[in-house]
ROTOR-968227 format. One line per field, with one value per residue (C-alpha): z, y negated, x negated; residue in one letter. Coordinates in steps of 0.2 Angstrom, whole numbers, plus 5000, padded with zeros to 4 digits. Last residue first. Example, Ala and Ser with C-alpha at 12.3 -4.5 7.8 and 13.67 -1.06 7.14 Angstrom:
2
Z <- 5036 / 5039
Y <- 5005 / 5022
X <- 4932 / 4938
res <- S / A
// end
This chain:
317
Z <- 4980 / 4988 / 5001 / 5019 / 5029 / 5047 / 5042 / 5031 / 5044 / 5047 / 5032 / 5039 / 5026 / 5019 / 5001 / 4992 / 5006 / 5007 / 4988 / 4989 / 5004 / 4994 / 4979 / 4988 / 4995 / 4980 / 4971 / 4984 / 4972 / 4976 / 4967 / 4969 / 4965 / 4964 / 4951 / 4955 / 4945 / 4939 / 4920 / 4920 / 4927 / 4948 / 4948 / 4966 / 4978 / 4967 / 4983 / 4987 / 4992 / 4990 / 4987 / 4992 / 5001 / 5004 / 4995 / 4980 / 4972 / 4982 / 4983 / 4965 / 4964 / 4980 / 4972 / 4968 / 4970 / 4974 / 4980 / 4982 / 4993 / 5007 / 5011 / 5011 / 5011 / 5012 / 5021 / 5021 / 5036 / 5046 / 5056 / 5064 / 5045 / 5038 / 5052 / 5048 / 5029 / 5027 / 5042 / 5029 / 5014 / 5025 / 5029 / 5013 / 5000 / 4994 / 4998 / 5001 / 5011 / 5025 / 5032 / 5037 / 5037 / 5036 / 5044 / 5042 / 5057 / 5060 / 5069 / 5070 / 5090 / 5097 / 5100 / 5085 / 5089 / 5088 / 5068 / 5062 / 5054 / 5044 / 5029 / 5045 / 5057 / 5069 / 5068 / 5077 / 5075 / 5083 / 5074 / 5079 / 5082 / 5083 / 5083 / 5072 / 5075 / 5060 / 5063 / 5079 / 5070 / 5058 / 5072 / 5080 / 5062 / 5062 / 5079 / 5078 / 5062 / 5071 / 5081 / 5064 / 5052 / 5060 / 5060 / 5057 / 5061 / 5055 / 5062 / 5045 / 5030 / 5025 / 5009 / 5010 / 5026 / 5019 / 5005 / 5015 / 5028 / 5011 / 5007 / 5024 / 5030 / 5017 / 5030 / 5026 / 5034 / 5031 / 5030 / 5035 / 5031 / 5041 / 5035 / 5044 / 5058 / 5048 / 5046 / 5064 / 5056 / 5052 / 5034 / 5028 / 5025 / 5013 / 5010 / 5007 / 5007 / 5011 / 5004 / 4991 / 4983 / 4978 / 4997 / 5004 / 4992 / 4994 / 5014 / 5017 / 5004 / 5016 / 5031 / 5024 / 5018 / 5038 / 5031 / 5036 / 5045 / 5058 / 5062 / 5064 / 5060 / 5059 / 5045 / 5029 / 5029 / 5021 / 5005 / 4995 / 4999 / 4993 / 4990 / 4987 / 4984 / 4985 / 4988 / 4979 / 4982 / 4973 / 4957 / 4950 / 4937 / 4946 / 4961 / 4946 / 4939 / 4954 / 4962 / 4943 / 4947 / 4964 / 4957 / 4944 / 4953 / 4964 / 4952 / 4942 / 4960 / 4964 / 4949 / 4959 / 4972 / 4972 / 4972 / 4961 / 4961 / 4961 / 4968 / 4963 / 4970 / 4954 / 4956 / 4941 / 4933 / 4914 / 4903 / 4896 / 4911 / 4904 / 4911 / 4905 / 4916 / 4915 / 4906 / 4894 / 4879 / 4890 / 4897 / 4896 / 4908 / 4897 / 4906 / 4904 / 4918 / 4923 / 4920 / 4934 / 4937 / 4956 / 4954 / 4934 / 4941 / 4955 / 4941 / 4930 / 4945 / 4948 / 4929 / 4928 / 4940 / 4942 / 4926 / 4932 / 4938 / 4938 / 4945 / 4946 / 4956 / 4951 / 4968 / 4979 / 4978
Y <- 4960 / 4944 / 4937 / 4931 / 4924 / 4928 / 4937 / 4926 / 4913 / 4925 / 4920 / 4904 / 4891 / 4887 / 4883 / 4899 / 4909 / 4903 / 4903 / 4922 / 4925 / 4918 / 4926 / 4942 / 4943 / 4935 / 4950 / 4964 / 4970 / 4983 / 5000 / 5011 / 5029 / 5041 / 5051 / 5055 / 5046 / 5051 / 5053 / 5034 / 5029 / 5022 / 5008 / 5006 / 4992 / 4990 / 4994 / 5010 / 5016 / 5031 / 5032 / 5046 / 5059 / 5077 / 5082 / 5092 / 5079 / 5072 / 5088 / 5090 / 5074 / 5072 / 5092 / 5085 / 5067 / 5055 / 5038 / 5028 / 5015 / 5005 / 5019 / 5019 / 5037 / 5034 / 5044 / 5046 / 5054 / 5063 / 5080 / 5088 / 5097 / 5080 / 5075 / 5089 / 5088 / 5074 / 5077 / 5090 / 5078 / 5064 / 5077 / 5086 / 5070 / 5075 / 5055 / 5045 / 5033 / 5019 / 5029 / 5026 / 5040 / 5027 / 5036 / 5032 / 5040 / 5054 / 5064 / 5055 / 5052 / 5052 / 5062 / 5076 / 5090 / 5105 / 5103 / 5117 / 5114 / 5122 / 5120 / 5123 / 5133 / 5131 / 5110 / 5104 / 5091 / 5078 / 5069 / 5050 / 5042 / 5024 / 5015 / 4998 / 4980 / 4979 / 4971 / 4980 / 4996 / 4990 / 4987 / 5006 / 5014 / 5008 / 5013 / 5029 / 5033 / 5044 / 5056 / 5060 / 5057 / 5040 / 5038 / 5022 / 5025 / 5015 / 5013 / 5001 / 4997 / 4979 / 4983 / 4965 / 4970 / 4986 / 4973 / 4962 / 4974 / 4979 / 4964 / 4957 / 4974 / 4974 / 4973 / 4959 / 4962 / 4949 / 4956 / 4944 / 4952 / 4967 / 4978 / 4996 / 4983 / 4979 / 5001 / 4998 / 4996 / 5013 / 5018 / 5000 / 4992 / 4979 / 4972 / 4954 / 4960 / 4943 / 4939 / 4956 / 4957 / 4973 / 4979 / 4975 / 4985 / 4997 / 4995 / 4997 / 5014 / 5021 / 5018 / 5024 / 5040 / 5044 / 5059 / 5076 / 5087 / 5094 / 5091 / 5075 / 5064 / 5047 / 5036 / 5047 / 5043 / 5027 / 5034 / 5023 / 5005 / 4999 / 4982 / 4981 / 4960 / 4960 / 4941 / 4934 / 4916 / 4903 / 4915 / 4914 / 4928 / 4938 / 4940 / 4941 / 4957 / 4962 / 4961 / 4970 / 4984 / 4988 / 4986 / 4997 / 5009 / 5012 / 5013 / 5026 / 5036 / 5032 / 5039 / 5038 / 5024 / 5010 / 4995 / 4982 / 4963 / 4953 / 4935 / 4923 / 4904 / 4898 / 4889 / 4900 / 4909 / 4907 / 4917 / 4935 / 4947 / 4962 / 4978 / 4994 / 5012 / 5028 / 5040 / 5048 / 5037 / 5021 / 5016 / 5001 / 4986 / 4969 / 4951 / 4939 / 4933 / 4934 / 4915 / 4904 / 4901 / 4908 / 4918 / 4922 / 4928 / 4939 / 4945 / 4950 / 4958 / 4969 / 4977 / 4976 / 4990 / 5002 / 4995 / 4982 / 4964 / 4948 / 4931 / 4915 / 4901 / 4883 / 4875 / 4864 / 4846
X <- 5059 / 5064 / 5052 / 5058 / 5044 / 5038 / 5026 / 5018 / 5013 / 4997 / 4991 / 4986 / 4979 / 4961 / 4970 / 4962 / 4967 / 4984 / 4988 / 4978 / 4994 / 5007 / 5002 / 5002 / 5018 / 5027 / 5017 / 5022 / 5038 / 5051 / 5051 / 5070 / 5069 / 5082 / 5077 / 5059 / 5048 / 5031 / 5036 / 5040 / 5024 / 5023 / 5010 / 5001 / 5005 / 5025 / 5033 / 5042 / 5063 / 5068 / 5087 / 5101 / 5091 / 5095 / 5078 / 5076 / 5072 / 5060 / 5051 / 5050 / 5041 / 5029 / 5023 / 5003 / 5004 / 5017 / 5005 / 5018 / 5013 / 5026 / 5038 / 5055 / 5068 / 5085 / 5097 / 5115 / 5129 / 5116 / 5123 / 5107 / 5105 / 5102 / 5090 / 5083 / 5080 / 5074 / 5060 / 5054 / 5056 / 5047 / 5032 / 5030 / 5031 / 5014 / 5008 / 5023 / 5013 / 5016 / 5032 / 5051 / 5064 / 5081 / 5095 / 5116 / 5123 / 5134 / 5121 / 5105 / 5102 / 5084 / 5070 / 5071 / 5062 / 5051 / 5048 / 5036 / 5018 / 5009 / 4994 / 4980 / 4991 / 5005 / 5004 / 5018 / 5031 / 5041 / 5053 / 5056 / 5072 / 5075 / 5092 / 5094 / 5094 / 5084 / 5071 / 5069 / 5072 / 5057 / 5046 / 5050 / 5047 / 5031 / 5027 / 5033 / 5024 / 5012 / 5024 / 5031 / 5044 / 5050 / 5070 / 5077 / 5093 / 5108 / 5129 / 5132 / 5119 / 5122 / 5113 / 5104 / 5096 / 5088 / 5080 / 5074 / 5067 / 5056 / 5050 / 5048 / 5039 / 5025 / 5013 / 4996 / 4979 / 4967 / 4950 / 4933 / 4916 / 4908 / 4921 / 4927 / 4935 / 4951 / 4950 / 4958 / 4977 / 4975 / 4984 / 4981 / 4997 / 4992 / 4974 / 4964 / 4947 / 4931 / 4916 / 4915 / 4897 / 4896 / 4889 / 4905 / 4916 / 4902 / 4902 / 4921 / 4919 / 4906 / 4916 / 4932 / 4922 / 4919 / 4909 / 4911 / 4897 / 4908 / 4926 / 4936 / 4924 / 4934 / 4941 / 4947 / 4965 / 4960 / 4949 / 4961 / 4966 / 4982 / 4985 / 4967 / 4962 / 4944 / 4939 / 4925 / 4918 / 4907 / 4907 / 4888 / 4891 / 4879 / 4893 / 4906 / 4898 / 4895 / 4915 / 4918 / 4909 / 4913 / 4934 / 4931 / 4922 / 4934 / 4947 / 4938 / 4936 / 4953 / 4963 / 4973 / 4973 / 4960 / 4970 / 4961 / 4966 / 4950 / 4951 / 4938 / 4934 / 4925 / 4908 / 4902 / 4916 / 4914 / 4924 / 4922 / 4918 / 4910 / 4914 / 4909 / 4912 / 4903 / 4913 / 4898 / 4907 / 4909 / 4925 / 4931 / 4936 / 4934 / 4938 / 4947 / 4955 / 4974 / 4980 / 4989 / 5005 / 5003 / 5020 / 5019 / 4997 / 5005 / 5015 / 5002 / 4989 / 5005 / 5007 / 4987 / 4989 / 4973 / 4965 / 4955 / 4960 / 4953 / 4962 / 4955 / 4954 / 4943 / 4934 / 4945 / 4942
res <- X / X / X / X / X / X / X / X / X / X / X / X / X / X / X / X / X / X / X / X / X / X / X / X / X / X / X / X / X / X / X / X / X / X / X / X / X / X / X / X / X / X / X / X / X / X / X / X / X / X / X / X / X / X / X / X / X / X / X / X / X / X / X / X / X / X / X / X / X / X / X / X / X / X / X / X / X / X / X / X / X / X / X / X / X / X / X / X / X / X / X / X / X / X / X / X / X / X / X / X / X / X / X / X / X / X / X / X / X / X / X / X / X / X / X / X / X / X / X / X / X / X / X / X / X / X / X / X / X / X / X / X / X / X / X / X / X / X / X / X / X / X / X / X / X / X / X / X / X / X / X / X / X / X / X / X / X / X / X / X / X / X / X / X / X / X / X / X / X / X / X / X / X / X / X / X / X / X / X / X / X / X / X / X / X / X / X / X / X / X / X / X / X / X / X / X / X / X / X / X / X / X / X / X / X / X / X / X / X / X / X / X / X / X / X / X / X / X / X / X / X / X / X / X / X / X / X / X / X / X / X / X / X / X / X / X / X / X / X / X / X / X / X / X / X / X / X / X / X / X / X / X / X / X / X / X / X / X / X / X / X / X / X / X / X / X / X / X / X / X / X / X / X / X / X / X / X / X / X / X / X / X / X / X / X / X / X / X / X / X / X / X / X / X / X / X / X / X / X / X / X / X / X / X / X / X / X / X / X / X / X / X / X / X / X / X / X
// end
């Protein structure tokens, strides 16, 4: 008999954790997430866990320190709870873009955070499009690495969009775009740019046809929105008939908003991985949801199952 699941969350996006919990028809788990009066963080979990097989939903996006901690925090408090097994579930995980030593005397933060989530107590990380697919190998305890391409492929399919483009903003993104021209049955074109000094870079070329065509500008993150809005507005000067704009997380800090909508762009298209608030939306925004995605996946985990299977499934948004 397989051991009790249950699903804790934090504060990062209870909204997501909620659903995931209406797709499994299960409970979210009681548990209190507080902040004491000097900021440090209290948790408590309130019901018994011991022998339980645990899932934590937490993505640690802004505010990512709290969120961090959060997540750390509770995977203890569960490990000294007596939980049989804990499994991080980060469906986006912060601290990604930070995974090499680029220059001197920098940390590889992604390293440091793959061994605190470790460290806490974590058995296993159940992620979604991490920025570098390689940061699996940051952990030293199993990750299953999920895309959120179904959801969103999906949905670009259901709009019958004629004579597309998926177009990838930069060099980088090439190969994500190139997988979802090929789901697609769409061209690829990729804008290539270069960096004229550290805040810069200028557009070269576009490799690829986009005049009179309808273009998708595809990325993992909307982050400060400076790289798809710029690549937004070339293929739109070369000639583009509509663009959309998709990406996976929407982090949309800084000035993500006011670039968005300024931007030649008819829809942007995210996920639900990190919580978008009202006041945080740019006007044409449209949020589809990862919680079939990651129910199923938990289910499979839980059950000893192949999560693999799940990219070839259809999931509605």
């Amino acid at each position: 008999m397989r051991n009790q699941m249950k699903l804790f969350t934090g504060h990062a996006n209870r909204d997501l954790a909620k659903r995931i919990c209406d797709h499994l028809g299960v409970p979210l788990g009681d548990a209190q997430v507080e902040p004491f009066a000097d900021g440090e963080v209290r948790i408590k979990v309130e019901e018994d866990v011991r022998g339980a097989d645990v899932f934590v939903v937490q993505p640690t996006c802004p505010p990512v320190n709290d969120n961090l901690m959060q997540l750390v925090l509770l995977i203890d408090a569960l490990r000294r709870a007596s939980a049989e097994r804990i499994t991080a579930v980060i469906p986006y995980f912060g601290y990604a873009r930070q995974d090499r030593k680029d220059e001197g005397r920098v940390p590889i933060s992604a390293k440091y955070v793959a061994n605190m989530i470790t460290g806490a107590g974590a058995h296993r990380v159940l992620a979604l499009d991490l920025h570098a697919a390689q940061l699996q190998g940051f952990f030293d305890i199993p990750v299953d690495h999920l895309y959120a391409s179904p959801v969103l492929t999906r949905y670009f399919h259901r709009q019958k969009i004629e004579d597309l483009t998926v177009v990838a903003p930069d060099v980088g993104s090439s190969k994500l775009a190139r997988g979802y021209a090929k789901r697609l049955g769409a061209g690829l074109a990729i804008v290539d740019k270069r960096r004229v000094s550290d805040s810069k870079t200028k557009v070269m070329h576009v490799i690829g046809e986009v005049k009179d065509r309808n273009v998708l500008i595809l990325d993992d993150m909307i982050s400060t929105a400076g790289s798809i809005t710029e690549a937004a507005k070339v293929v739109h000067d070369l000639g583009a008939k509509s663009i959309i704009l998709g990406a996976t997380h929407p982090v949309l800090c800084g000035p993500a908003i006011e670039r968005l909508d300024r931007a030649p762009v008819q829809q942007v298209v995210v996920t639900d991985s990190i919580p978008v608030p009202e006041d945080r939306r740019p006007k044409q925004l449209k949020v589809l949801s990862v919680a079939r995605l990651l129910g199923e996946a938990i289910l499979r985990i839980h059950h000893a199952e192949s999560v693999s299977r799940l990219f070839e499934m259809d999931f509605e948004d």
